[in-house]
FILOTI-805571 format. One line per field, with one value per residue (C-alpha): y, z, x; residue in three letters. Coordinates in nm, 3 decimals. Layout:
north (Y; ...)
up (Z; ...)
east (X; ...)
res (ALA; ...)
// end
This chain:
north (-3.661; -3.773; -3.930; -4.202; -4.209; -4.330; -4.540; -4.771; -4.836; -5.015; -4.738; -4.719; -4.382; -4.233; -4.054; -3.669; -3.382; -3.025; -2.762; -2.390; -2.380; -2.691; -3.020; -3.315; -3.684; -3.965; -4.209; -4.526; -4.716; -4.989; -4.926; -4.508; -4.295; -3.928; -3.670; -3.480; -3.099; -2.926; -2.583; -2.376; -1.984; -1.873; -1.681; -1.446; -1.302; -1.663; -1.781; -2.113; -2.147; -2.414; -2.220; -2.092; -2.217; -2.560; -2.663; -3.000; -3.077; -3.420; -3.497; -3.781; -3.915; -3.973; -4.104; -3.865; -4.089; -4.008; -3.669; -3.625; -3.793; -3.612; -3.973; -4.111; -3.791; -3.842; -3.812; -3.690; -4.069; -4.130; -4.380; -4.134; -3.858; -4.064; -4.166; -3.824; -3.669; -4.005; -3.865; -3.495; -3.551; -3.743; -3.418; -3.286; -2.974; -2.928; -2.699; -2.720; -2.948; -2.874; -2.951; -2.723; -2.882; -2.832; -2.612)
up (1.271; 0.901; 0.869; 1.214; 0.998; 0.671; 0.860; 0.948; 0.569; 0.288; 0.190; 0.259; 0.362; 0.500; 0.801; 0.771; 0.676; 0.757; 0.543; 0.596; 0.362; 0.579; 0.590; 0.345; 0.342; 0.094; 0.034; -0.213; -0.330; -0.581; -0.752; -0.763; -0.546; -0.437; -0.223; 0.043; 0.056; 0.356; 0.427; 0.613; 0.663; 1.068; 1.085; 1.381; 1.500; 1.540; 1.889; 1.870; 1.770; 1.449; 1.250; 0.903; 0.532; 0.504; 0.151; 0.092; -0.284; -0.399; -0.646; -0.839; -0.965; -1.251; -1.558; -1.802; -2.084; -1.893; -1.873; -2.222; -2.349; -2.088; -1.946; -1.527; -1.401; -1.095; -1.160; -0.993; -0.850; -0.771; -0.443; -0.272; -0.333; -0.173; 0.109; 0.182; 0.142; 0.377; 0.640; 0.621; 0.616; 0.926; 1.140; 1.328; 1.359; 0.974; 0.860; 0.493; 0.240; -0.079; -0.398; -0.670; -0.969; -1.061; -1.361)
east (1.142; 1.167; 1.520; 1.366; 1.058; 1.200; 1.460; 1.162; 1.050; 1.175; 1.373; 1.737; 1.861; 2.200; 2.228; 2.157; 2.447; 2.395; 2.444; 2.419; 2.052; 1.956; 2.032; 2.019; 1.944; 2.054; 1.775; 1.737; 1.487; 1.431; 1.765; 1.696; 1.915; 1.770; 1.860; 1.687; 1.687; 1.546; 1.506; 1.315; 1.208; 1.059; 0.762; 0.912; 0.576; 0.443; 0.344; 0.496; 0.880; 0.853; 0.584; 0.726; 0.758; 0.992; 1.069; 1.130; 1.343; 1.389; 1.648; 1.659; 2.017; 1.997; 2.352; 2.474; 2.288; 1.952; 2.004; 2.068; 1.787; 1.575; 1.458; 1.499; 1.306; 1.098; 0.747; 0.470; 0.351; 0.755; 0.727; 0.983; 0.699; 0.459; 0.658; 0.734; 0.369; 0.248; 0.510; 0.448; 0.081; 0.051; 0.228; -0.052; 0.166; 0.199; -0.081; -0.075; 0.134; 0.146; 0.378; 0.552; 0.651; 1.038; 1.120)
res (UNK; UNK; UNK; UNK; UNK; UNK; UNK; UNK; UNK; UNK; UNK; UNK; UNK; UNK; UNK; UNK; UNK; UNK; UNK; UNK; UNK; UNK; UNK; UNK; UNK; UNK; UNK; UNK; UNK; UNK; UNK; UNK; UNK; UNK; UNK; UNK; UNK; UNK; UNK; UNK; UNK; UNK; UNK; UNK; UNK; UNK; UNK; UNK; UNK; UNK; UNK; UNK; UNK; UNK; UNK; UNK; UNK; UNK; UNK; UNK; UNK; UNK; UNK; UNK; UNK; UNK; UNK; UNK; UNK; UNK; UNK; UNK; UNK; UNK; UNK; UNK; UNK; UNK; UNK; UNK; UNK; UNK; UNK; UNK; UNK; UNK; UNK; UNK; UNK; UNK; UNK; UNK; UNK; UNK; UNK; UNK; UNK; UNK; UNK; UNK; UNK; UNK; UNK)
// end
């Protein structure tokens, strides 16, 4: 669903790895690279097979220099955010979206 979806923007992305937590997706944009995180936990008593909690992380590369001065973090308006949030929202089988701040 989302790697097709984000294939058809202005982003560029790689194709999708699996993982045993999930699966991940390289995306760039405007000269910043992220990656993808997916994961999700089943609700087992649920009626229809998808429903559960998915987490969605987005990592921002970001050089040794930035890191150490604490600068290059993604932001709450980040484009990739938005992208993201655009996609998500538009799922008619999603039934909430929200965010979580990293820590």
């Amino acid at each position: 669903m989302a790697p097709r979806k984000i294939g058809r923007t202005r982003y560029r992305s790689r194709p999708p790895g699996q993982e045993d937590w999930g699966w991940y997706l390289g995306l760039s944009h405007a000269g910043g690279r992220y990656l993808l995180g997916v994961s999700g936990t089943a609700h087992e008593s649920s009626a229809h097979e998808n429903d559960g909690e998915w987490r969605i992380i987005i990592d921002k590369s970001r050089s040794l220099g930035q890191r150490l001065r604490g600068s290059g973090k993604i932001t709450p308006d980040d484009p990739v955010v938005a992208l993201l949030e655009e996609i998500l929202g538009g799922q008619d089988d999603f039934l909430a979206l929200g965010r979580a701040p990293s820590r």
